[in-house]
Residue, then its C-alpha position, 0 to 999 in steps of 0.5 A: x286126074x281122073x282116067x277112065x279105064x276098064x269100065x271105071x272111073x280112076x283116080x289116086x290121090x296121096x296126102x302127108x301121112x294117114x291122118x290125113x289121108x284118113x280125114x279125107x276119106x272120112x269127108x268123102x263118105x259124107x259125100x258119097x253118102x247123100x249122093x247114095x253112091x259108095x266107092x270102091x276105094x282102097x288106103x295104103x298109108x298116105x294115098x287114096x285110090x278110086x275106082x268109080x262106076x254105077x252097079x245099078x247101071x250094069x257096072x258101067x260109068x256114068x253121070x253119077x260116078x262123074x258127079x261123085x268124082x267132081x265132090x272128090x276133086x272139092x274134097x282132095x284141094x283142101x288138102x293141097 
């Protein structure tokens, strides 16, 4: 789940070990990639941490880092 905090988009995922955790970031940044629009994200083993937000609009949230939130959504239930 997604919550907005301190001008960012956050959400932390966790999967059953690296690999996993891995091949999800790895489909994220295929994603994140088209959409020109890279996350800062963090990996500790089996979970995955976001925080989104648009530099080029001043460090804020906007639709662009909810738009990358909802592929991330798509990408994360295939791991469910």
């Amino acid at each position: 789940m997604w919550t907005e905090k301190d001008n960012t988009l956050q959400a932390t995922f966790k999967f059953k070990d690296f690999t996993e955790a891995f091949a999800f970031m790895t489909e994220v940044a295929f994603h994140a990639e088209k959409m020109n629009h890279h996350p800062d994200w963090s990996n500790v083993w089996n979970t995955v941490s976001f925080k989104l937000n648009t530099h080029d609009a001043g460090g804020v949230v906007t639709e662009k880092d909810h738009k990358l939130a909802k592929a991330i959504d798509k990408v994360a239930a295939k791991y469910q």
